[in-house]
N, C-alpha and C positions, 0 to 999 in steps of 0.2 A: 148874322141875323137869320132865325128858322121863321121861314115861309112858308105856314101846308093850311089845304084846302079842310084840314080834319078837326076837329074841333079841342083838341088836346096834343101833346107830343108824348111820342113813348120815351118811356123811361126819365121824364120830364115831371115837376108838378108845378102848376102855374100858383105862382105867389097871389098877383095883382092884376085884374084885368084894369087897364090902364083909360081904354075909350077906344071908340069906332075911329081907324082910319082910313083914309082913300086916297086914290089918286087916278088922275081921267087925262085923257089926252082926244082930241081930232084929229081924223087924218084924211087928207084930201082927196083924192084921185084925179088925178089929168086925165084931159081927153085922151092924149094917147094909150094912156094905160085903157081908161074908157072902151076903146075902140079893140084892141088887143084882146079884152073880157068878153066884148059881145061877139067877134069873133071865135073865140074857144067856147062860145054860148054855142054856135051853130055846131061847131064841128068836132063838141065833143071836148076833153079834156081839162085839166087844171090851170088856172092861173096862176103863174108866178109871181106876175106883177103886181095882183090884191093880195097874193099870201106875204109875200114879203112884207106887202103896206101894212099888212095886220099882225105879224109879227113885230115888226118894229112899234105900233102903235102900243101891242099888249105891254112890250118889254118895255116901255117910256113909265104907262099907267103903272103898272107893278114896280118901277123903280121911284117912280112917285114916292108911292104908298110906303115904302120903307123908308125913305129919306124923311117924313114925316113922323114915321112910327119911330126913329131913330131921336129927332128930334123933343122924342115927351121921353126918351130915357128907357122905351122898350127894347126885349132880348129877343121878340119876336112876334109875328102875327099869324092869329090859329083864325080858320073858317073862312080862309080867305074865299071871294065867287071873283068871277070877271066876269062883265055885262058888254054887249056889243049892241048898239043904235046904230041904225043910218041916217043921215041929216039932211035937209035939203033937197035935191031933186034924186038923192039914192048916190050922190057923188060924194060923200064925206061919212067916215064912217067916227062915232065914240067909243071909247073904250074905256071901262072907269072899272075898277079894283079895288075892294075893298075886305078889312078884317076887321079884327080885334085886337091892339096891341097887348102885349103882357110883359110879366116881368115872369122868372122861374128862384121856385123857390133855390137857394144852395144846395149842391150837392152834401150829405150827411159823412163827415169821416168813419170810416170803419176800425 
């Protein structure tokens, strides 16, 4: 399955735009993560512990989003964005992914 944020593939030409799909996921943070954040808040540097939480949340949403675009019989989805909310008191974050599924014309014999 081609997954690109561009609104066409090279060397590709889209037969059928199929429909809008998505996929979204929550993700929580524990206090301790919580606590770990607002300390590298003081003293400078990156969090491991929200980047991992948001990698894994991206890759859930984006594997969504294919498993449903896979499901209507698409070859791939163009224009994909990914969106990030925080929910609740700042301790939960959304992450929802969304395209266009398609189908691609056949390749031409030469």
């Amino acid at each position: 399955m081609i997954v690109t944020t561009t609104p066409e593939v090279q060397g590709l030409q889209i037969d059928q735009y199929i429909r809008v799909v998505a996929g979204e996921t929550v993700a929580g943070i524990n206090a301790l993560k919580d606590l770990g954040a607002g300390f590298r808040n003081i003293v400078g540097g990156r969090s491991g512990s929200y980047e991992s939480e948001i990698l894994q949340a991206r890759e859930t949403a984006l594997g969504e989003m294919v498993e449903r675009a896979m499901q209507l019989g698409a070859q791939g989805i163009v224009g994909v964005d990914i969106d990030y909310l925080t929910l609740g008191q700042g301790n939960m974050v959304m992450v929802s992914a969304s395209g266009t599924a398609v189908t691609f014309k056949p390749a031409e014999a030469e």
